[in-house]
C-alpha positions as CSV (number, residue, x, y, z in Angstrom):
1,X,-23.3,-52.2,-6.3
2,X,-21.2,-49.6,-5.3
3,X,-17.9,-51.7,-5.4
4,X,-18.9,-52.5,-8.7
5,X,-18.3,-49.7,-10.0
6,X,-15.5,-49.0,-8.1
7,X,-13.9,-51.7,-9.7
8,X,-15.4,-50.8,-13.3
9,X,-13.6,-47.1,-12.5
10,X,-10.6,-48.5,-11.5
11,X,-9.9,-50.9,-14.5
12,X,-7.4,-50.0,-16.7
13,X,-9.4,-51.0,-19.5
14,X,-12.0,-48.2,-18.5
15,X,-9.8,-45.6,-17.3
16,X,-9.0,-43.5,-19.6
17,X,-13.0,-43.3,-20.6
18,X,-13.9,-42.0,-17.3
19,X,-10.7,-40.0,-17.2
20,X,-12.0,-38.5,-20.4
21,X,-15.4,-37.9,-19.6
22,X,-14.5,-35.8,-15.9
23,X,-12.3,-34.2,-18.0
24,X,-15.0,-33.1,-20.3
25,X,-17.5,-32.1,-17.3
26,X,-14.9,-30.6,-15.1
27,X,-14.3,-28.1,-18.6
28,X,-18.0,-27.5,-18.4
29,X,-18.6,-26.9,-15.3
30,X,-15.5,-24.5,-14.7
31,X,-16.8,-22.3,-17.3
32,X,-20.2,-22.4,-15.8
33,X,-18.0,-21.2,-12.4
34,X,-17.3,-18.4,-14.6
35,X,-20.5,-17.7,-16.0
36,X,-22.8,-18.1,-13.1
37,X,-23.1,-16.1,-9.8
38,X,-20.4,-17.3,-7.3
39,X,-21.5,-15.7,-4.3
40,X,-25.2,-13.6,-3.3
41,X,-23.9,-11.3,-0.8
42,X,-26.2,-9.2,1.3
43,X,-25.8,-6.2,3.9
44,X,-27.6,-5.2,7.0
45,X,-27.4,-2.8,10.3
46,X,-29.2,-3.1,13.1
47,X,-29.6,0.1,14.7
48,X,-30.4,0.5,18.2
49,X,-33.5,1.4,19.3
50,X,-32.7,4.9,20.3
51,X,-32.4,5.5,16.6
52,X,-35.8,6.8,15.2
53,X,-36.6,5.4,11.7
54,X,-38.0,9.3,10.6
55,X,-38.3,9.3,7.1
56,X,-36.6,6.2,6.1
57,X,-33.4,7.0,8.1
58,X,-32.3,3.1,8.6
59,X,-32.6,2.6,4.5
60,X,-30.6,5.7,4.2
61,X,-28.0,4.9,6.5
62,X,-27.4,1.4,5.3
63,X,-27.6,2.8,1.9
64,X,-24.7,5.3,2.9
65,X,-22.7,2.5,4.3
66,X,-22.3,0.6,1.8
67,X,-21.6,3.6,-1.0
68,X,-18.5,4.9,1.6
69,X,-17.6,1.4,2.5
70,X,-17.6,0.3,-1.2
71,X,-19.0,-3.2,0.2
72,X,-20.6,-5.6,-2.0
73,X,-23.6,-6.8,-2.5
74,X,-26.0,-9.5,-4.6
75,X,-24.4,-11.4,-7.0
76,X,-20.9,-11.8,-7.0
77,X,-19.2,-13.7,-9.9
78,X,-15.6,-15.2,-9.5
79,X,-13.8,-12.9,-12.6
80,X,-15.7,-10.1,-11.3
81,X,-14.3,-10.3,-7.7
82,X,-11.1,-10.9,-9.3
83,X,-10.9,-7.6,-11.1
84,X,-12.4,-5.8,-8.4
85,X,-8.9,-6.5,-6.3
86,X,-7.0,-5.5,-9.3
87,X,-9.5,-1.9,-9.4
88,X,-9.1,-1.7,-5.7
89,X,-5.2,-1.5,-5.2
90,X,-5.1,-5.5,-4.3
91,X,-2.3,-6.4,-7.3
92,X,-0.7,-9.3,-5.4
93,X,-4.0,-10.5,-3.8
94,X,-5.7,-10.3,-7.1
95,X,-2.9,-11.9,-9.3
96,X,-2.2,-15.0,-6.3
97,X,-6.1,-15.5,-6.5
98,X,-6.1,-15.2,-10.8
99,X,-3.5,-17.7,-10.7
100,X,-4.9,-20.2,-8.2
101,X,-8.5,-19.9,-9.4
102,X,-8.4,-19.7,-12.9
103,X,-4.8,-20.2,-14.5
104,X,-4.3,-23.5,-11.6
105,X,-7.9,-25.2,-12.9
106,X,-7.2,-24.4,-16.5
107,X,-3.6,-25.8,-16.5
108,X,-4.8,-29.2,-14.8
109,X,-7.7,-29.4,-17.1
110,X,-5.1,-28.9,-20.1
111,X,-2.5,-31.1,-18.8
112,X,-4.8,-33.7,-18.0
113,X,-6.1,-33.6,-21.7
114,X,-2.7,-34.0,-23.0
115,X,-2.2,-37.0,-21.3
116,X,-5.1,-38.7,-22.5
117,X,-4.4,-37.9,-26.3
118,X,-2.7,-41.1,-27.3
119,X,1.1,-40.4,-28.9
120,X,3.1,-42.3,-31.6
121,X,6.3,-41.3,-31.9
122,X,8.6,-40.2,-28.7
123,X,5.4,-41.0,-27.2
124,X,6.7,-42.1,-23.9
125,X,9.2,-39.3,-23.3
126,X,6.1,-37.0,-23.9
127,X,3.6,-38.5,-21.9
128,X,6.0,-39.1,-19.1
129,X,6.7,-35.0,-19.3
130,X,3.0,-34.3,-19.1
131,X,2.4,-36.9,-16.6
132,X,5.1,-35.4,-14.6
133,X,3.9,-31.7,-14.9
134,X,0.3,-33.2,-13.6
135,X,2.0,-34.3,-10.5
136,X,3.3,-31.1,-9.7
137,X,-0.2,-28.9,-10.8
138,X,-1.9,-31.5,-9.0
139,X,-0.2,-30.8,-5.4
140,X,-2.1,-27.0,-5.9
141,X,-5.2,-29.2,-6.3
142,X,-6.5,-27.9,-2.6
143,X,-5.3,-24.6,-3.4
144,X,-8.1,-23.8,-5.9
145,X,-11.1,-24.8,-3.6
146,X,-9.1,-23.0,-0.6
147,X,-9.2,-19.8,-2.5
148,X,-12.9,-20.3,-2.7
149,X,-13.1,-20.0,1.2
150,X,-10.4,-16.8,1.4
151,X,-12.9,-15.2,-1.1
152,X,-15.6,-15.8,0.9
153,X,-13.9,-14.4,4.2
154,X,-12.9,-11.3,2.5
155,X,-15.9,-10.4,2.3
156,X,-16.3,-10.4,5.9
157,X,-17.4,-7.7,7.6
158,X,-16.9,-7.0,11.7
159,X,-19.9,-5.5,13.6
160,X,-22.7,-6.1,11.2
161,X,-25.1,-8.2,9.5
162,X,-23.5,-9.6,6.2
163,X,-24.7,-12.8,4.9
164,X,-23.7,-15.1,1.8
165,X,-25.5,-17.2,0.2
166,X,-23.8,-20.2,-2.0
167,X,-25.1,-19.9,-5.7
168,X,-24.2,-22.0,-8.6
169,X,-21.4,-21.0,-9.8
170,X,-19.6,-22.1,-6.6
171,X,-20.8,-25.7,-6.6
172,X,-20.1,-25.9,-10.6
173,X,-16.6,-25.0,-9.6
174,X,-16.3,-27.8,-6.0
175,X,-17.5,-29.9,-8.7
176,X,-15.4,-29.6,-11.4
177,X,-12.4,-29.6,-9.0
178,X,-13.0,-32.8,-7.6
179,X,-13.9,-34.1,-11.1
180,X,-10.4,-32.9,-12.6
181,X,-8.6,-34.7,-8.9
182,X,-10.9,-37.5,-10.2
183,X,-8.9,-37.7,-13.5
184,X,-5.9,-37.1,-12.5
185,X,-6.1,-40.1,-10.2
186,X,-7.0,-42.6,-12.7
187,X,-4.7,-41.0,-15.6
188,X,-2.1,-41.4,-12.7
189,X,-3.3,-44.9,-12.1
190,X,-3.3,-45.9,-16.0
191,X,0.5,-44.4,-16.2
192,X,1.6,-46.1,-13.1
193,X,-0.1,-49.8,-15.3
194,X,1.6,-49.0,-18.4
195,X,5.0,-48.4,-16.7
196,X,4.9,-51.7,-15.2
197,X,3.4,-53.8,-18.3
């Protein structure tokens, strides 16, 4: 069954259908990415016990810790970690992971649609421009779900308790990256047919 459809995804007839609809998704779910929490981020110390809790002291302290130590926590959304590099100092940090989280996705998405709008005249010099601009945007195509795990270990913190928990907008964006590699493959493989017929 499985190689079934397989070979169903991999005719040429079909391509371009499935091609189209990851396109579509991969859209959808990237602006879910953006929409949704990316990241649920909580904070802890454990203090010895030496410490006394008088009057709430541990709450206090924590509370303190994370006021001077500006860290963040509960939800977490990708544009919102973005601008808080920019807010923080971060320029280049924050523009390499604008670039390779949002402009990166956007521009294979785009590209990808281009090439699936069918073109009359200088058709084939066009397509083969767009299909050649796809091959280089695709070779970042790792980049975008790396930048997923350098946001998560910035948020690292040494010598205490600091725990993350996945939410949706971080599988809505895995997903919609490997849907937009999934249409670039078979708009690849359709181009690569065409050439040759």
């Amino acid at each position: 069954m499985l190689k079934d459809f397989f070979a169903v995804l991999y005719n040429r007839k079909y391509s371009h259908i499935f091609a189209t609809v990851a396109i579509i998704f991969s859209v959808l779910l990237l602006i879910g990415a953006f929409y949704f929490p990316f990241i649920k981020s909580n904070f802890s110390v454990e203090f010895p016990d030496w410490i006394p809790n008088w009057f709430g002291l541990y709450d206090e302290l924590e509370e303190w810790i994370i006021k001077k130590g500006k860290i963040p926590v509960g939800n977490q959304y990708l544009l919102g970690i973005i601008k808080s590099l920019f807010v923080d100092g971060s320029i280049f940090l924050g523009i390499i992971i604008f670039l390779f989280s949002v402009v990166f996705p956007m521009l294979k998405i785009a590209l990808c649609a281009l090439a699936l709008i069918p073109y009359s005249n200088n058709g084939p010099k066009r397509k083969d421009k767009i299909i050649k601009a796809i091959g280089y945007v695709s070779k970042w195509s790792m980049a975008d779900v790396f930048i997923v795990a350098v946001i998560i270990v910035m948020f690292k913190a040494k010598g205490f308790n600091f725990k993350f928990t996945a939410e949706a907008g971080i599988y809505f964006y895995a997903i919609s990256a490997i849907l937009s590699s999934l249409a670039i493959l078979l708009i690849m493989r359709q181009f690569e047919s065409e050439r040759v017929s």
